[in-house]
Phi, psi and omega in degrees: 000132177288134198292181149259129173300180166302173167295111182294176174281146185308307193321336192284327207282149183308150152265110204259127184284156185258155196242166186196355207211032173251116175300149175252171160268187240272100154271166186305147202301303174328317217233043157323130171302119140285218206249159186285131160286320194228125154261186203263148169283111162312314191305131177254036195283152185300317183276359153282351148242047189273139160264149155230107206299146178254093188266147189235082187291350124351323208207040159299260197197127184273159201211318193257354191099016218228007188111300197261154162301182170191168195271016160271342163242017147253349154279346171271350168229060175282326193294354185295306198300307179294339168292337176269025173063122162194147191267328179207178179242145134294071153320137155282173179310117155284313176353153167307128144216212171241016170055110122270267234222058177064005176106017184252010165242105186272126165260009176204133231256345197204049186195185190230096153018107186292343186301331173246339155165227181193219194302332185274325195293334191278340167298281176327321164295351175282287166344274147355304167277339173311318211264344165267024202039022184259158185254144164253163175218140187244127188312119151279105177224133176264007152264344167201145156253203183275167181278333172295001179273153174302336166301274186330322168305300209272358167280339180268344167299312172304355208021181200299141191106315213271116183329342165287332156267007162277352165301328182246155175259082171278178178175147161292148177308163154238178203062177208288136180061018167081322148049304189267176179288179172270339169196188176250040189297184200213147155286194201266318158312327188128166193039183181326142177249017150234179172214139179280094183317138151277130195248170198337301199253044131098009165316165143276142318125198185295175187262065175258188186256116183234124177292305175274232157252166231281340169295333188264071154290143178338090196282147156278089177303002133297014176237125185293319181305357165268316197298000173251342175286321192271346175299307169293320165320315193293324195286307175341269212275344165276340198281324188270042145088332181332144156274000190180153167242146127311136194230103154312158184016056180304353209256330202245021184279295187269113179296131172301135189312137168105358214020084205263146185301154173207139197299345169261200152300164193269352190253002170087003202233067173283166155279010180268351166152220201244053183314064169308339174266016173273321187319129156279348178277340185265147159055041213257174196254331165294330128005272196304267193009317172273322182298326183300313199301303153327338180262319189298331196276339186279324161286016158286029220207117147348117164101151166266103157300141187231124153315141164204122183287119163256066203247104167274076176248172215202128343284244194222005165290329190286341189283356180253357141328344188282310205247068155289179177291305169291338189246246213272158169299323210207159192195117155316130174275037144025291203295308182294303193286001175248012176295130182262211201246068171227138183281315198314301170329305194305290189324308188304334174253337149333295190304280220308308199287308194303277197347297212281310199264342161307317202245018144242029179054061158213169176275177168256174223218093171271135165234147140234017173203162149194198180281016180240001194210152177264181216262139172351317185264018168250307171306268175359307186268010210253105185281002190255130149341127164208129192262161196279142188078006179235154128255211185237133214229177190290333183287323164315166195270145214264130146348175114272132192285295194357297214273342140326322176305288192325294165311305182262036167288291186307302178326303166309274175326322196274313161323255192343359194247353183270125158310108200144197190268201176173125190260147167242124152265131170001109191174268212255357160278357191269340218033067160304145167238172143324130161260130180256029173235354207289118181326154191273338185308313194291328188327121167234338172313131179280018191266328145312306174293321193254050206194344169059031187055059189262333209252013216345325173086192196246017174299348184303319173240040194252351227265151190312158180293141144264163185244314176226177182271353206229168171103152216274322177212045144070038167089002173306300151201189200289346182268150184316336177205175189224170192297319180233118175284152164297173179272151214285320200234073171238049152290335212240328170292354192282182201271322192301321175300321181291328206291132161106351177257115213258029164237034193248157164318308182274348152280009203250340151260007167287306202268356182273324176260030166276312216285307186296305159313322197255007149281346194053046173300334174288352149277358195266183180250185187255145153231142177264165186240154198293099179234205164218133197267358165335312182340291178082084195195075196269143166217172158182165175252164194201092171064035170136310189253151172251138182216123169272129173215103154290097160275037180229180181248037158240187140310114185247148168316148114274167184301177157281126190163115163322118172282104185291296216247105182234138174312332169167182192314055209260313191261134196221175164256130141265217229294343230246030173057033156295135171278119155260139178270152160266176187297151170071036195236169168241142166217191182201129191236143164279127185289136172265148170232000000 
């Protein structure tokens, strides 16, 4: 076997039609063509191979001083995000709200929050992305709002009976004088998943329901006057050019009639595991009905416009109810992202995904981080449990960062390599961890507060970018402190620090989604290559390229084949000149035939 060379440059590599029925040559035994898993995709619609960025603006870039991001400072540094080849951006909420859970309590459905500027800085940010070719897409959440929206005012002013409260799921209490919920459901925060109202004339009263806290309460989506609030919304935000929403909790709008008591959590976490198709709060048959409708209004609209579910459904055949032909485009892959650094496991959900979304014609959609979970090179480094929807606090047993990089390097190079689509959060091209020291004073997630910090919550992966190495907030903004401080040695992590060095994260995701556009790897199909993932050792080919990824904590042979693309200094020879991969590492080999 012929050593694997250095890493080539993107500009060397072939543009490869993708292949399935081309004999290979003679490779190391290990690694025998298997059976095709995925084949290649005709469709060229832009979002079945999209990469997509996740802008979180809160913690983007401040422009103004205040601490907080603003859409004035993602439009001054969109071209970094279009220079790293990404297909759209995802804004998270902008909106009016009081931040109770980050904007993600909304109180007005069709303006811009002045903590990040307002109609016009988000025109301009449109603007701004036409002329760099990225498309934007904007968080959307239809299951519950702020308790500040004016519907919510006015619903609790109306008192029981009233139309203003069929917008919400109010009930009466059980037990003597209403006293007890109407059931025993949990938020997702923690504690009760109702709270009780004071009513006009100064009782105590009904009951409504919030999934979350207690601020968010719930709309009732068997009242048509919502499913028309939100039509217009959607008609809003396409007429002002967006490509596409994100549907917060896509999984939860509609609640089974009675709402009826259930053994688990509202969050889906009993201890005996994750029935999701038992929830009553969850996956309910009605859900797609409002997406079918949703999909007909977006095609009334120039351009492809997309639907993308953040349908935490369990297993992962249930998440392709989402993305059917008639609802949505894209679905998070959930399975995939909670998958840990076992080849068996990876290959297994791999098959289940191409396998489920194969077989209602749509791609699948990889994730391994986003703002709600903690980021890859922390989970990865991480010997302590960490739960979705959680983090890691000063009291937890501390990463090893290193060896989280290393892992979520590998993690990376090996996704991107997959056919289908792919989301990045803000970041994670910098290789950002978590801050996992962050003092509790700073602490703003309610998942922390109702849990009396039982929970530390997801402020860890939230905390603003750095930009330069130097400066009070590392280049954040102009001001003296940011909403959430940073961690002290996140210098060497700023972008500015990387940019231009060609062993940094972030050249390393340059060249990975150039090498993937100009391969068209998001279109191409899976062949698996013969390994052992016991092993702990996964390959498969895609149009060409062989992509390796070792989880284990030795060295392994490689196949025969020039190394484009490697996670790090990872592939070497030994003494008798076999290529090796190293432990925690990834690569993409030009295959010889």
């Amino acid at each position: 076997m012929r050593p694997a060379p250095a890493v080539s440059a993107v500009s060397d590599l072939p543009t490869a039609a993708p292949r399935t029925d081309a004999p290979s040559a003679v490779p190391h035994p290990a690694f025998a063509r298997g059976p095709l898993a995925h084949a290649p995709s005709t469709d060229r619609s832009w979002w079945r191979s999209s990469v997509i960025y996740q802008i979180y603006p809160r913690s983007f870039r401040d422009l103004h001083g205040s601490g907080t991001g603003n859409l004035a400072g993602i439009t001054a540094e969109l071209h970094q995000i279009a220079g790293m080849g990404v297909d759209a951006v995802w804004l998270s909420p902008f909106y009016p709200s009081p931040q109770r859970d980050a904007g993600y309590d909304v109180s007005d459905y069709t303006d811009v929050d002045p903590l990040f500027g307002n109609l016009d800085d988000f025109d301009a940010l449109i603007a701004r992305a036409d002329d760099l070719g990225l498309r934007v897409i904007v968080d959307l959440v239809p299951n519950h709002c702020s308790e500040e929206h004016t519907a919510f005012r006015a619903a609790r002013a109306a008192g029981p009976g009233s139309a203003e409260r069929e917008l919400f799921i109010f009930r009466d209490g059980r037990g003597v004088e209403g006293q007890e919920p109407p059931n025993n459901w949990q938020s997702h925060f923690g504690g009760p998943a109702w709270t009780r109202v004071t009513e006009p004339d100064g009782t105590a009263g009904q009951w409504y329901l919030h999934l979350f806290d207690s601020s968010q309460p719930d709309f009732n989506w068997d009242s048509q006057a919502v499913h028309a609030e939100f039509e217009r919304i959607l008609r809003f935000w396409l007429a002002r050019g967006v490509a596409g929403f994100r549907v917060d909790v896509a999984h939860a709008l509609v609640k089974k009639p009675g709402l009826p008591d259930w053994g688990g959590n509202a969050n889906g976490s009993p201890s005996t595991g994750f029935p999701f198709s038992e929830a009553p709060m969850f996956g309910q048959p009605g859900v797609h009905e409002i997406y079918r409708r949703w999909r007909d209004i977006l095609a009334e609209y120039d351009g492809e416009r997309i639907l993308c579910a953040e349908a935490n459904a369990q297993p992962v055949d249930a998440v392709a109810d989402w993305v059917r032909s008639d609802e949505m485009q894209q679905a998070f892959n959930f399975p995939y992202l909670n998958t840990g650094w076992d080849a068996r496991a990876l290959r297994a959900v791999v098959d289940r995904s191409l396998a489920a979304f194969d077989a209602v014609g749509a791609p699948s959609t990889w994730v391994l981080s986003n703002h709600d979970v903690s980021r890859h090179v922390t989970r990865f480094g991480s010997t302590a449990a960490v739960r979705f929807g959680d983090g890691l606090g000063p009291r937890d047993p501390q990463p090893d960062h290193e060896l989280g990089l290393a892992r979520a390097r590998a993690a990376t190079v090996f996704m991107l390599g997959l056919p289908g689509g792919a989301y990045l959060y803000q970041g994670e091209e910098l290789g950002l961890p978590d801050h996992t020291t962050l003092e509790d004073r700073f602490r703003q997630d309610p998942n922390f507060f109702r849990t009396a910090g039982q929970r530390v919550g997801r402020d860890g992966c939230r905390v603003p970018l750095p930009w330069t190495p130097s400066g009070p907030t590392l280049g954040f903004g102009p001001g003296q402190t940011s909403w959430l401080p940073q961690p002290a040695d996140w210098e060497r992590l700023a972008r500015s620090a990387q940019d231009g060095d060609p062993a940094s994260t972030l050249s390393m995701y340059r060249q990975a989604l150039a090498t993937r556009r100009r391969l068209e790897l998001g279109s191409g199909g899976l062949q698996w290559l013969d390994t052992r993932p016991a092993d702990g050792v996964i390959a498969f080919e895609n149009s060409g390229i062989g992509v390796v990824l070792n989880t284990s904590d030795d060295p392994v042979p490689l196949p025969e084949g020039e190394v484009v693309l490697s996670s790090g200094p990872g592939a070497t020879t030994d003494a008798d000149g076999v290529g090796l991969l190293a432990p925690n590492a990834a690569v993409w080999l030009r295959q010889h035939r």
